[in-house]
C-alpha positions as CSV (number, residue, x, y, z in Angstrom):
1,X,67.9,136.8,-102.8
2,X,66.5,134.0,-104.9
3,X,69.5,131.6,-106.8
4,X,69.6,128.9,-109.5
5,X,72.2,127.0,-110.3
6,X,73.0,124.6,-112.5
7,X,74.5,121.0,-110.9
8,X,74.5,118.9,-114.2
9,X,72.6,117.6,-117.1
10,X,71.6,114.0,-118.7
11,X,69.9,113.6,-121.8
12,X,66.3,113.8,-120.2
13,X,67.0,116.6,-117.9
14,X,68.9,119.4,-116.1
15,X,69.5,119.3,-112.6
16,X,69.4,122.2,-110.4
17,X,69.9,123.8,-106.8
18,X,67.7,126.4,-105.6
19,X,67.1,128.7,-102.9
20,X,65.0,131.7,-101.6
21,X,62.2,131.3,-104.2
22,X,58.8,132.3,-103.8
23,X,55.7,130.5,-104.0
24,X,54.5,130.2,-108.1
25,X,57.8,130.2,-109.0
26,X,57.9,129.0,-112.9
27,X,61.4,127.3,-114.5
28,X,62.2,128.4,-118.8
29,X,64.6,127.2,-121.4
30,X,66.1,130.6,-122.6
31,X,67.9,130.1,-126.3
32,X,71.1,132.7,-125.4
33,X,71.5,133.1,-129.2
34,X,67.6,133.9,-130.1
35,X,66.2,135.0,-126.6
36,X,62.9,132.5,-126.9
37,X,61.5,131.3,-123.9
38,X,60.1,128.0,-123.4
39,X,58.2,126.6,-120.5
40,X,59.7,123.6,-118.4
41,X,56.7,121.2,-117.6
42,X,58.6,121.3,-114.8
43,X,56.6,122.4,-111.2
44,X,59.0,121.7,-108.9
45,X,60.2,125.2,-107.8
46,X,56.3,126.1,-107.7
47,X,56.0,126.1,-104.2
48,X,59.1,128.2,-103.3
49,X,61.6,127.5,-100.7
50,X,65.2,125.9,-101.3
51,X,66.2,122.4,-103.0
52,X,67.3,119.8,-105.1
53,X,65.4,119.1,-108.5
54,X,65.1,117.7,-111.9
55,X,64.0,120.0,-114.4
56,X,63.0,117.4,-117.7
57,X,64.3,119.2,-120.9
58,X,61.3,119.5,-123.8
59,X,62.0,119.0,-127.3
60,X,64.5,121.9,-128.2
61,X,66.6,122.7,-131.1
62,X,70.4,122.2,-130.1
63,X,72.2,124.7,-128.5
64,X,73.0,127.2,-125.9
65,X,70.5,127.8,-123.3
66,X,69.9,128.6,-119.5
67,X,67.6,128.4,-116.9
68,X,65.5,131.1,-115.9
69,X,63.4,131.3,-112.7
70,X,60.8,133.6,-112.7
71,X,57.8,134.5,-111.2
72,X,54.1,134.4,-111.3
73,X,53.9,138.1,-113.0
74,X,56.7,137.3,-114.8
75,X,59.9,138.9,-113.0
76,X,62.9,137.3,-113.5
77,X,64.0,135.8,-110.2
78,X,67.4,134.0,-110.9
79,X,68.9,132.0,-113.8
80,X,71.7,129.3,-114.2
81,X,75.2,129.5,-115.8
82,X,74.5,128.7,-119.9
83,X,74.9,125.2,-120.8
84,X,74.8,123.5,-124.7
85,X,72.1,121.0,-125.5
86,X,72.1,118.7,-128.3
């Protein structure tokens, strides 16, 4: 069962641990108050497996938002706990 959690956050970027993902997997910002998605630039759970990474965070309006992991055909995989940006 794929997981994503959340580790910590600087003003650049989130970090993240991962495990069990598949191959094209693709990381979004999810606005828990709106619902929007947006796309991390982000490729490093692209080719699966488990880790450590850096996910840079893209010009957002502040608030409350999570990470979702999902896949190629879009199927939501795993997300993180919700965490505020500013």
């Amino acid at each position: 069962m794929p997981l994503l959690d959340y580790v910590s956050q600087t003003a650049k970027d989130v970090s993240v641990s991962y495990a069990d993902m598949p191959a094209k997997t693709e990381v979004l910002f999810v606005n828990t108050t709106s619902g929007e998605k947006t796309p991390s630039q982000s490729t490093a759970l692209s080719n699966g497996g488990s880790g450590k990474a850096d996910i840079p965070i893209p010009k957002l309006s502040a608030g409350q938002y999570y990470l979702l992991a999902q896949d190629d055909a879009g199927k939501r995989l795993a997300q993180t706990v919700p965490f505020y940006l500013s």
